[in-house]
C-alpha atoms as a printed R data frame, in Angstrom:
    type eleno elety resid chain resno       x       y       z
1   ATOM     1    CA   UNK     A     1  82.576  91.496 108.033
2   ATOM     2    CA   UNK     A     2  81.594  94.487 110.200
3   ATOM     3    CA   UNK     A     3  82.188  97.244 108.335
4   ATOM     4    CA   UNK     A     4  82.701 100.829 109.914
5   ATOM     5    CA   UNK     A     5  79.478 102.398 108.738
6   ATOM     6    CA   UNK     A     6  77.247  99.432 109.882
7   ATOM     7    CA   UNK     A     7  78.428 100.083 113.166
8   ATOM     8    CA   UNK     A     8  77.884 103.669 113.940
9   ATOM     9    CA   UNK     A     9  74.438 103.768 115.987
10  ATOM    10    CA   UNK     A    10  73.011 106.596 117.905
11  ATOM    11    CA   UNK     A    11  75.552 109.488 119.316
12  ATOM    12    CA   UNK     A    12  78.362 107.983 117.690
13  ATOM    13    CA   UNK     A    13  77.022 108.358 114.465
14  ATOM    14    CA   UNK     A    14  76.319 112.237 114.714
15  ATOM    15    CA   UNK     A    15  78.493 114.413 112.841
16  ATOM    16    CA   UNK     A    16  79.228 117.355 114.847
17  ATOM    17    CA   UNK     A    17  79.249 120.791 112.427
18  ATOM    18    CA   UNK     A    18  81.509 121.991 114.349
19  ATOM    19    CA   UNK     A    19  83.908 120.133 116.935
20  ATOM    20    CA   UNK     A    20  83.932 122.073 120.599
21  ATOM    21    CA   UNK     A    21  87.414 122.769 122.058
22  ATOM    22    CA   UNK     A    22  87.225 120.680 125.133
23  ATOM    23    CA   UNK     A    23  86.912 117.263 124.196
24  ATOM    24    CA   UNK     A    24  90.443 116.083 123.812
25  ATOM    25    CA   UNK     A    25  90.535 112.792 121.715
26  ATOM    26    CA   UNK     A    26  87.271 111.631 123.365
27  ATOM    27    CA   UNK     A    27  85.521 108.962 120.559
28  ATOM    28    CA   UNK     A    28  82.793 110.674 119.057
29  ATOM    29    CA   UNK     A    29  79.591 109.732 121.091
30  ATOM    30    CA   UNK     A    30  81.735 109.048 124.451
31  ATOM    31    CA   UNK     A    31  80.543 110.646 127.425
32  ATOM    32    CA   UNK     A    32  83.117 113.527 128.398
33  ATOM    33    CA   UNK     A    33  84.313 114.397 132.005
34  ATOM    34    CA   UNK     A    34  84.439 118.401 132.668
35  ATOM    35    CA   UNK     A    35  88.087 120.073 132.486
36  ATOM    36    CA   UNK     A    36  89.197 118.123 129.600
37  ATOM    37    CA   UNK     A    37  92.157 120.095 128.098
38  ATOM    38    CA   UNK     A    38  91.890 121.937 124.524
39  ATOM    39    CA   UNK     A    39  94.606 119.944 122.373
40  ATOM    40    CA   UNK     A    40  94.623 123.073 120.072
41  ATOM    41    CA   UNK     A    41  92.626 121.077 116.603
42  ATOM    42    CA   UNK     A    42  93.233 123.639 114.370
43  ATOM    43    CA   UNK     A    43  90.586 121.661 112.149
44  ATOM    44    CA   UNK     A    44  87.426 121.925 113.701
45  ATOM    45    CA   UNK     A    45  84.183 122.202 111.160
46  ATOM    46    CA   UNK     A    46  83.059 119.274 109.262
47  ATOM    47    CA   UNK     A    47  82.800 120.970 106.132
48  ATOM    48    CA   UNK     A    48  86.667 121.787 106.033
49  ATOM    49    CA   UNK     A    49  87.005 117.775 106.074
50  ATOM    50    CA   UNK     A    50  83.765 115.981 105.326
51  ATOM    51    CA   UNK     A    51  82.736 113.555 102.929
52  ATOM    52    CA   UNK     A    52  79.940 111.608 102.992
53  ATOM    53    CA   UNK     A    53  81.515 108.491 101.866
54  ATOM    54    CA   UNK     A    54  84.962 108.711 103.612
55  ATOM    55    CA   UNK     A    55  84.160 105.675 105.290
56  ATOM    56    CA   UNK     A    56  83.338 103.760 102.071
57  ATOM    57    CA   UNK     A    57  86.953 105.200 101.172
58  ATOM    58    CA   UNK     A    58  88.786 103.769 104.370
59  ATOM    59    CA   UNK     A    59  86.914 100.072 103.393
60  ATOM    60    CA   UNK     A    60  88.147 100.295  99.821
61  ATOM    61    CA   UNK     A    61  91.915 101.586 100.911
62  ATOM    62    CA   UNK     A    62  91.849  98.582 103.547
63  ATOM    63    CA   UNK     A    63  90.812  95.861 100.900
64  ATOM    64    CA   UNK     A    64  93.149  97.207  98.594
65  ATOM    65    CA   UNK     A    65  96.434  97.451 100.353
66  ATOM    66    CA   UNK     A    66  98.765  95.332  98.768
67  ATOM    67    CA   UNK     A    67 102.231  94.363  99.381
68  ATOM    68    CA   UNK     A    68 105.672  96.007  97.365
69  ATOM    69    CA   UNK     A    69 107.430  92.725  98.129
70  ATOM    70    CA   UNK     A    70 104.979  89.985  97.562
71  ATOM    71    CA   UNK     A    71 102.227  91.589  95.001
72  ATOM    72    CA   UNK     A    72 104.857  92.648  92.369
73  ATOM    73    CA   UNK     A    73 106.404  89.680  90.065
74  ATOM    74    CA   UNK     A    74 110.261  90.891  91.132
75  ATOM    75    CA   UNK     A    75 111.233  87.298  89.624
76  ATOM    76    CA   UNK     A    76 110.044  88.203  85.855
77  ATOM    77    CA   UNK     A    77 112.603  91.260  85.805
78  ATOM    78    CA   UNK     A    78 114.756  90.719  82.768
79  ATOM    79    CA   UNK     A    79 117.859  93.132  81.278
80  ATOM    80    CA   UNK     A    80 116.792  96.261  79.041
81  ATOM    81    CA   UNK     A    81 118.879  97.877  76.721
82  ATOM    82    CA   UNK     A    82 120.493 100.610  78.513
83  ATOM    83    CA   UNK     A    83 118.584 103.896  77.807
84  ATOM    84    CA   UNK     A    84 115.268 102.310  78.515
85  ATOM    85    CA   UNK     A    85 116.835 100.998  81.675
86  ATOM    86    CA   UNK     A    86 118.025 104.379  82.782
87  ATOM    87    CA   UNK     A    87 114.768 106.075  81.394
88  ATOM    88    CA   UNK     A    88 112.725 103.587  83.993
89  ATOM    89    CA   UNK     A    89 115.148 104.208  86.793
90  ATOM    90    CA   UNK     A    90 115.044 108.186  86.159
91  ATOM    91    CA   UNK     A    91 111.148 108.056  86.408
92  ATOM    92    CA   UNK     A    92 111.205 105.633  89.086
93  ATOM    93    CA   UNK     A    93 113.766 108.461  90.978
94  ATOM    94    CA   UNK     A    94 111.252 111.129  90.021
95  ATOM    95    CA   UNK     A    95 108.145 109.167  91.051
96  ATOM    96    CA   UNK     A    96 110.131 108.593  94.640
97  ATOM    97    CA   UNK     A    97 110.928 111.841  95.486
98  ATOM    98    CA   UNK     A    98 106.877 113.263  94.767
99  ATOM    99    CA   UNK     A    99 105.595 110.738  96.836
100 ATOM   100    CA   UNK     A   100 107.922 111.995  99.787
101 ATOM   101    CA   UNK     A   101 105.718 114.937  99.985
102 ATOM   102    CA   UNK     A   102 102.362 112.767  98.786
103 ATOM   103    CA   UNK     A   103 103.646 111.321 102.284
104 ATOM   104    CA   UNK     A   104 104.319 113.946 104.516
105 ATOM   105    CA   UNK     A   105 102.080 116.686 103.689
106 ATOM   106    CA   UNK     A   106  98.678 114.365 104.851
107 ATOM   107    CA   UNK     A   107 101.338 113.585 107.644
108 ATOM   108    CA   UNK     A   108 101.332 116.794 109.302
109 ATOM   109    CA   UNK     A   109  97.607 117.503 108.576
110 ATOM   110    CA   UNK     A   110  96.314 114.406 110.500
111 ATOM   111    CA   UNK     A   111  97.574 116.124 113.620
112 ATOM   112    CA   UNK     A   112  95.341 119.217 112.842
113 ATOM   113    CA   UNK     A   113  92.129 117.475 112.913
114 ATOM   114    CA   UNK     A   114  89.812 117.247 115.551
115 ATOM   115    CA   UNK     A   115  89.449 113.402 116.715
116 ATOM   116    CA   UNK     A   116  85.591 113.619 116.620
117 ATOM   117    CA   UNK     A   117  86.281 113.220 111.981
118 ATOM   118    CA   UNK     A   118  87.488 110.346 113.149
119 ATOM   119    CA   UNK     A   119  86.909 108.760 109.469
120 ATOM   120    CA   UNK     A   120  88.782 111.223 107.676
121 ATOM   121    CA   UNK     A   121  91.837 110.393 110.465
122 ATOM   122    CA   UNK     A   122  91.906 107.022 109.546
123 ATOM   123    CA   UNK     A   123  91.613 107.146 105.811
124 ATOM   124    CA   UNK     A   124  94.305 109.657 106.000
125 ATOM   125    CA   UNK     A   125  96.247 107.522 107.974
126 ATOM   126    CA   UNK     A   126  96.111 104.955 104.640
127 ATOM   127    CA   UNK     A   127  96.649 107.393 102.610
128 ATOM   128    CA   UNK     A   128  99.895 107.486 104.775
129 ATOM   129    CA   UNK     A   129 100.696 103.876 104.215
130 ATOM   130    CA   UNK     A   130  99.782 103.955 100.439
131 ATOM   131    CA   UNK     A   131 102.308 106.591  99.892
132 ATOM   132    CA   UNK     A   132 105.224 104.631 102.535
133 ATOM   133    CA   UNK     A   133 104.082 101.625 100.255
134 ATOM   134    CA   UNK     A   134 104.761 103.796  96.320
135 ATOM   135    CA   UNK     A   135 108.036 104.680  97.950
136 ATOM   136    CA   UNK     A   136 109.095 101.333  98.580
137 ATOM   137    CA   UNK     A   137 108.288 100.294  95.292
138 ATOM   138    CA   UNK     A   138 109.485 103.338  93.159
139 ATOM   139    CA   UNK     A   139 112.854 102.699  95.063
140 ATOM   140    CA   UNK     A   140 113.240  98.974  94.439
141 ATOM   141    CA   UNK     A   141 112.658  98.910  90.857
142 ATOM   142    CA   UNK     A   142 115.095 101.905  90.371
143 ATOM   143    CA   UNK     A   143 117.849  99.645  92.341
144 ATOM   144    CA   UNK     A   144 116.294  96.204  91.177
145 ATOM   145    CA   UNK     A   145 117.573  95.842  87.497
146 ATOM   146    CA   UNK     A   146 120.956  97.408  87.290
147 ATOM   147    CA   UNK     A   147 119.700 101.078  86.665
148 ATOM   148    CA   UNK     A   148 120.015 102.483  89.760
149 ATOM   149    CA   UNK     A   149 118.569 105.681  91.163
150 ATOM   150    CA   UNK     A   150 118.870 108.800  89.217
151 ATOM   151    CA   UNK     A   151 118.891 112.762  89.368
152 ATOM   152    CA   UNK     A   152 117.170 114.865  91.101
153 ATOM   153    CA   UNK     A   153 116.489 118.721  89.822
154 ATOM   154    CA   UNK     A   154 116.508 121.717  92.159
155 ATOM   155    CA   UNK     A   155 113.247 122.891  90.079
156 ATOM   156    CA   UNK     A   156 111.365 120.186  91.469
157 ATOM   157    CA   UNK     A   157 112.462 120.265  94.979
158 ATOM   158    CA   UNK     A   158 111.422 124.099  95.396
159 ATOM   159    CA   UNK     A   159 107.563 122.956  93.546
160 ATOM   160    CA   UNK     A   160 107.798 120.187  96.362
161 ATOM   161    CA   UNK     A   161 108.785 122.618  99.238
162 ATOM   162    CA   UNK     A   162 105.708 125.001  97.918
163 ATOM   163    CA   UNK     A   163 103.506 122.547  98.929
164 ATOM   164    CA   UNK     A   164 104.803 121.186 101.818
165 ATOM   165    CA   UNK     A   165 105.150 124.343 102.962
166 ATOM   166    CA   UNK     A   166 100.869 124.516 103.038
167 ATOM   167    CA   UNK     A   167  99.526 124.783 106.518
168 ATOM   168    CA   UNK     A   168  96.273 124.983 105.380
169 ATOM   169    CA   UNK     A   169  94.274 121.637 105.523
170 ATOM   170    CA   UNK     A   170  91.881 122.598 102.632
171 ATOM   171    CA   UNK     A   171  94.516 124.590 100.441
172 ATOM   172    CA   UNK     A   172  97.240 121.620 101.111
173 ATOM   173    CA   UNK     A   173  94.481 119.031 100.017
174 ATOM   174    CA   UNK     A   174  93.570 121.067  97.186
175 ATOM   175    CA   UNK     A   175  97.030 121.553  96.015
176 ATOM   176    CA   UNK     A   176  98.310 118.182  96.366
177 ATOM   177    CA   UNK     A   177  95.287 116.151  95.873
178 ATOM   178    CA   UNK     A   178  93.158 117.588  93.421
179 ATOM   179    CA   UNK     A   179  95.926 119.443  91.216
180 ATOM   180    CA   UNK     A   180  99.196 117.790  91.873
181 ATOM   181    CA   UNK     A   181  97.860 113.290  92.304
182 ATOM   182    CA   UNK     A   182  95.128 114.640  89.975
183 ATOM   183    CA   UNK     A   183  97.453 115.459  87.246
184 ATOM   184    CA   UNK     A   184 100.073 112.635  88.531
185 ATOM   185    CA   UNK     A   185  97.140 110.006  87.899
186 ATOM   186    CA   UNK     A   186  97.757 110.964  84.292
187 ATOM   187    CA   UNK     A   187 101.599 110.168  84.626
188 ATOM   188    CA   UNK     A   188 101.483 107.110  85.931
189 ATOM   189    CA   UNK     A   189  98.913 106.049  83.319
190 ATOM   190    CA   UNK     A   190 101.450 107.140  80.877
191 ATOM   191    CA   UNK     A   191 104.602 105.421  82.093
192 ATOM   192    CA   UNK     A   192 102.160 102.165  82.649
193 ATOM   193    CA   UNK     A   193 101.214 102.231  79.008
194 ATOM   194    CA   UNK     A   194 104.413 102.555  77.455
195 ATOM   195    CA   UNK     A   195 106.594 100.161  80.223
196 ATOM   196    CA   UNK     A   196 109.128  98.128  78.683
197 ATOM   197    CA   UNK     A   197 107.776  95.014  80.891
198 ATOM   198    CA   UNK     A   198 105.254  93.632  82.775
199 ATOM   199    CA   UNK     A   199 106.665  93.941  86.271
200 ATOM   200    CA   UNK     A   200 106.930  98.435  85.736
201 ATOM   201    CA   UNK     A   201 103.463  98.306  84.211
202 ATOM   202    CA   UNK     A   202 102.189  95.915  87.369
203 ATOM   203    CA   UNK     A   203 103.537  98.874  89.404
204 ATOM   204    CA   UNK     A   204 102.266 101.862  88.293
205 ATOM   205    CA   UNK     A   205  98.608 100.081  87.918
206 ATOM   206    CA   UNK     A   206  98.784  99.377  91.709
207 ATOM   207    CA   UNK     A   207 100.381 102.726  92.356
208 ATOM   208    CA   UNK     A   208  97.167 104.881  90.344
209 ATOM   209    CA   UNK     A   209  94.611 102.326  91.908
210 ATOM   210    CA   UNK     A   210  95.921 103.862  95.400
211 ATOM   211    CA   UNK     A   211  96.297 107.264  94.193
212 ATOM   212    CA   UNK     A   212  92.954 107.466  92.808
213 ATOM   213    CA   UNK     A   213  91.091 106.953  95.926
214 ATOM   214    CA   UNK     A   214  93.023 110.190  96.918
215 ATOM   215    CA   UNK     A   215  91.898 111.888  94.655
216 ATOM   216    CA   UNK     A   216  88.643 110.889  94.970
217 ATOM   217    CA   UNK     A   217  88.190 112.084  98.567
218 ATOM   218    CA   UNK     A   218  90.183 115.435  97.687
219 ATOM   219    CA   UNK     A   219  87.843 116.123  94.882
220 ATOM   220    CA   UNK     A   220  85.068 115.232  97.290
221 ATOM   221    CA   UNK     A   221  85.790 117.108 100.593
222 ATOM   222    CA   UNK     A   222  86.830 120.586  98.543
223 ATOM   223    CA   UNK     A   223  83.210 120.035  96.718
224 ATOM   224    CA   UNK     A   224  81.617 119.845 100.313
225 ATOM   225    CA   UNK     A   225  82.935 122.667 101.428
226 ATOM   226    CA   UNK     A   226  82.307 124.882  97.966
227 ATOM   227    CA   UNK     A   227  78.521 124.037  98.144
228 ATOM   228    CA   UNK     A   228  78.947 125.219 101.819
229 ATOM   229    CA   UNK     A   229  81.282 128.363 101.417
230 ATOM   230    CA   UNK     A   230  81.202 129.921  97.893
231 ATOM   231    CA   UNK     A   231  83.676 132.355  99.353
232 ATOM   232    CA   UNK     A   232  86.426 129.349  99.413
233 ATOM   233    CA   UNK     A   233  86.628 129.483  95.224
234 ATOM   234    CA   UNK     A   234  88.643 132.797  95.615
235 ATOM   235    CA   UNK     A   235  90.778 131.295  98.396
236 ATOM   236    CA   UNK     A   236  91.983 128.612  96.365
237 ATOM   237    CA   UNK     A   237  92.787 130.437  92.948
238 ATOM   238    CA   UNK     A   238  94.488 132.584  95.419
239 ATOM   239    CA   UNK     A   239  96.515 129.204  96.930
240 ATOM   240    CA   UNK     A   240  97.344 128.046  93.265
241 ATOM   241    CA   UNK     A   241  98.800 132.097  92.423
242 ATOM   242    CA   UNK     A   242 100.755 132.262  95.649
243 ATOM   243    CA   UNK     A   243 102.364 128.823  94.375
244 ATOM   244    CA   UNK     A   244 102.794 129.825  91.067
245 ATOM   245    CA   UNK     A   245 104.423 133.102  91.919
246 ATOM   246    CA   UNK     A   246 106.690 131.040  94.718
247 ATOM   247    CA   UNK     A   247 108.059 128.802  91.784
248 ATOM   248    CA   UNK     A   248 108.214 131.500  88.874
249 ATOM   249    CA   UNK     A   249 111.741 131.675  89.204
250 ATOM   250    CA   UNK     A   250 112.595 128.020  89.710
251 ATOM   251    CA   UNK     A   251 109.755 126.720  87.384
252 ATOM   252    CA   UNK     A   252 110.214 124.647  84.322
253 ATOM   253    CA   UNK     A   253 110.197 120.520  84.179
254 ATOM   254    CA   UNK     A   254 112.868 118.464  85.145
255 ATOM   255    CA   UNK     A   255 115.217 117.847  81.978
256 ATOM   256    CA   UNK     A   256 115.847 114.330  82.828
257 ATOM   257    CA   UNK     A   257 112.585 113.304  83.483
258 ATOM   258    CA   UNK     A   258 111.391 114.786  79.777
259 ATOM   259    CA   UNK     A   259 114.002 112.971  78.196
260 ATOM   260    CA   UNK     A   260 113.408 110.241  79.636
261 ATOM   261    CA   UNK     A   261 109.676 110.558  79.137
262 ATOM   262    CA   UNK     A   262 110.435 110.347  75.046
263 ATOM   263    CA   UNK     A   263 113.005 107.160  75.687
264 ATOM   264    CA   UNK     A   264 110.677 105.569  77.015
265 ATOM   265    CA   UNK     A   265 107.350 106.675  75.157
266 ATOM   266    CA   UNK     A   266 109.467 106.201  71.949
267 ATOM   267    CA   UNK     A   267 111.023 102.669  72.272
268 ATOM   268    CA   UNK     A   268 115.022 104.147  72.838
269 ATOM   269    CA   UNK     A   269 117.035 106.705  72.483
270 ATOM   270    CA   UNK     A   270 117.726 106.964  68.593
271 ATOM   271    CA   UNK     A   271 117.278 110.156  67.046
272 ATOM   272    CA   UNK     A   272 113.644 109.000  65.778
273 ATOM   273    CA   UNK     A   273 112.572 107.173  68.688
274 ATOM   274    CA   UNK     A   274 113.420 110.496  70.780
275 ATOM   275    CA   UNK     A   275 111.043 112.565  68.254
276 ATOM   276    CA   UNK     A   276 108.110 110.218  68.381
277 ATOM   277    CA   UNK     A   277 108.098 109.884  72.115
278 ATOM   278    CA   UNK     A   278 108.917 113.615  72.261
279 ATOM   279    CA   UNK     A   279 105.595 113.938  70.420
280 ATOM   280    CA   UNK     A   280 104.113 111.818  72.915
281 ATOM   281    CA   UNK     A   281 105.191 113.005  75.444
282 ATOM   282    CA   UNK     A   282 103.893 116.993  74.708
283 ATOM   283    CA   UNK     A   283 100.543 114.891  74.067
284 ATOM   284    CA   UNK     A   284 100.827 114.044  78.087
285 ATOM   285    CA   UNK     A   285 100.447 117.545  78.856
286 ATOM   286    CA   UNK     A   286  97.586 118.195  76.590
287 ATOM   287    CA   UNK     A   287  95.681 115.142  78.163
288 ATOM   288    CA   UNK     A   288  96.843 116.506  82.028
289 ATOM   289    CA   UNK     A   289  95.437 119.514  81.341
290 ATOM   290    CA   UNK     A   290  91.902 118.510  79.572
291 ATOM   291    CA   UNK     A   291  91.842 115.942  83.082
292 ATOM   292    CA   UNK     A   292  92.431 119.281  85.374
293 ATOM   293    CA   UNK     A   293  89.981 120.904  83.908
294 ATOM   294    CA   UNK     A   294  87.457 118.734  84.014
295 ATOM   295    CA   UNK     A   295  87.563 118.132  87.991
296 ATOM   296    CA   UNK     A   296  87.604 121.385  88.527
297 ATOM   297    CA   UNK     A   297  84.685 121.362  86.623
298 ATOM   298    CA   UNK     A   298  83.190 118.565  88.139
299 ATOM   299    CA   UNK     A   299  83.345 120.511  91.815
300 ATOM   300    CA   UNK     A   300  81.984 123.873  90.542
301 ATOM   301    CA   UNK     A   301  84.560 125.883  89.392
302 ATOM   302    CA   UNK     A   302  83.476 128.195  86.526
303 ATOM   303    CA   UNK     A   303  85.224 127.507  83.739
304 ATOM   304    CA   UNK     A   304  87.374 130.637  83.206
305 ATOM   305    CA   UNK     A   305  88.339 129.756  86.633
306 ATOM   306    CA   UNK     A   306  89.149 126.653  86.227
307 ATOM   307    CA   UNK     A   307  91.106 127.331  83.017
308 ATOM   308    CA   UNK     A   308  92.987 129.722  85.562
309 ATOM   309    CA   UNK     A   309  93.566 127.505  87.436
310 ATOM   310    CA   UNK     A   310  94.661 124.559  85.339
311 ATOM   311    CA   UNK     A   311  97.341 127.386  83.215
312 ATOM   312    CA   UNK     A   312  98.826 128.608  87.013
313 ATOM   313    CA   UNK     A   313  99.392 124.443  87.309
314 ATOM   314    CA   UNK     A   314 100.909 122.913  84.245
315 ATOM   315    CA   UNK     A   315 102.678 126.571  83.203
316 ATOM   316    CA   UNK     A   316 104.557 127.874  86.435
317 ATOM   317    CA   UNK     A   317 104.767 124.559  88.253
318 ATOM   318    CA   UNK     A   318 105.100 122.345  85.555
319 ATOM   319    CA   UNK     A   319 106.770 119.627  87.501
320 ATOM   320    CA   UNK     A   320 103.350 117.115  87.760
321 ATOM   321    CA   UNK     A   321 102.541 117.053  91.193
């Protein structure tokens, strides 16, 4: 097929560095009539949003879009004992409510971007429909076995309204995409690996195939920019302290979700089963930080920084994402 970046030939295929106010939602390379209004883009220079291989990204998110209803075997479901039931369903309830602001954060930054990063619009936009997509299947398997959906703690809600709170394209993509999906990538990896059956572990693989392309362009777009604004380093410890002193008060994991984190990890709910997937389960954090670290590595933090960093993350947030 005719892939996007086969296309792009002559004007259309220039980059502007920076986007001029008066050309609306004119198609990069279009030919633009005088007294075209400013639509206010508060998102303007390339290097707040570039990467050169968003468009690879968009290709990959359309060829892997799959479908909550038909992709997932619903029809090999089978009764759990109780406590791993409710253990799924709690997780499932946890994984739900993240991906509402996974969802709605890129949401309201799509809007913010000039038209003329027209690549980064539209893989946004699937990043949209990956996230409608995890919600739909978080919520069905909760609701598809018996278990139902579960609870919901205040502590996570206020580490969910820090970030949606962001009106900052570079610190929102930063905080959610390279810190929160970035450590989330390990949680989902986690549940998958110790699922009771096939049809949980079938969703969380799809789910971290979507979420790592998120991370990949997150990762990618705040390396751009560092190479391009050393300045921005500061700016974003400074986004991950204002966060962490936001949620110092509230901070702390969600009770539910750590117990049934060690249900699951340990096979039930027994008082050894709870201890070995306790132990597991502190393992987890071990692992999400060693993976934080080394991204921020990988986009030129220093590593004091990035230990910084990684500390502000799983200490005063502590709620994954």
């Amino acid at each position: 097929g005719l892939q996007w970046q086969f296309v792009l030939k002559g004007r259309a295929a220039e980059i502007p560095e920076e986007v001029p106010s008066n050309l609306g939602m004119a198609p990069r390379g279009s030919v633009v009539e005088p007294g075209v209004p400013d639509f206010g883009f508060a998102v303007r220079k390339k290097q707040e949003v570039w990467y050169d291989k968003v468009a690879d990204l968009y290709e990959q998110a359309k060829a892997q879009q799959w479908n909550a209803t038909t992709d997932i075997p619903w029809k090999d479901l089978r009764p759990l004992p109780d406590a791993i039931e409710r253990a799924v369903c709690q997780l499932m309830t946890f994984l739900a409510e993240n991906e509402f602001v996974a969802l709605y954060l890129p949401a309201k930054f799509i809007g913010k971007i000039a038209p003329q990063f027209q690549e980064v619009v539209m893989f946004l936009a699937t990043q949209g429909e990956d996230e409608a997509r995890h919600l739909e299947v978080f919520t069905k398997r909760a609701l598809a076995n018996g278990g139902g959906l579960q609870y919901v703690s205040a502590s996570t809600e206020w580490s969910l309204k820090s970030l949606l709170q962001q009106e900052d394209f570079t610190n929102g993509s930063f905080l959610l995409s390279v810190l929160g999906e970035g450590t989330f990538l390990e949680l989902l990896k986690f549940i998958e690996e110790h699922a009771p059956e096939p049809v949980t572990a079938k969703i969380l693989h799809n789910v971290r195939q979507d979420e790592g392309r998120h991370v990949t362009y997150g990762l990618a777009h705040i390396a751009y920019q560092l190479k391009r604004d050393p300045d921005l380093k500061n700016r974003l410890i400074q986004a991950a302290e204002e966060r962490a002193s936001f949620l110092y008060e509230t901070s702390g994991n969600h009770p539910f979700v750590q117990h049934a984190l060690a249900v699951l990890a340990g096979g039930g709910d027994g008082r050894t089963a709870l201890a070995s997937g306790a132990e597991q389960a502190r393992g987890l954090t071990a692992i999400m930080h060693e993976s934080r670290m080394k991204r921020l590595l990988s986009i030129g933090f220093e590593p004091d920084d990035a230990q910084r960093i990684s500390a502000l993350h799983g200490g005063s947030v502590r709620t994954f994402m």
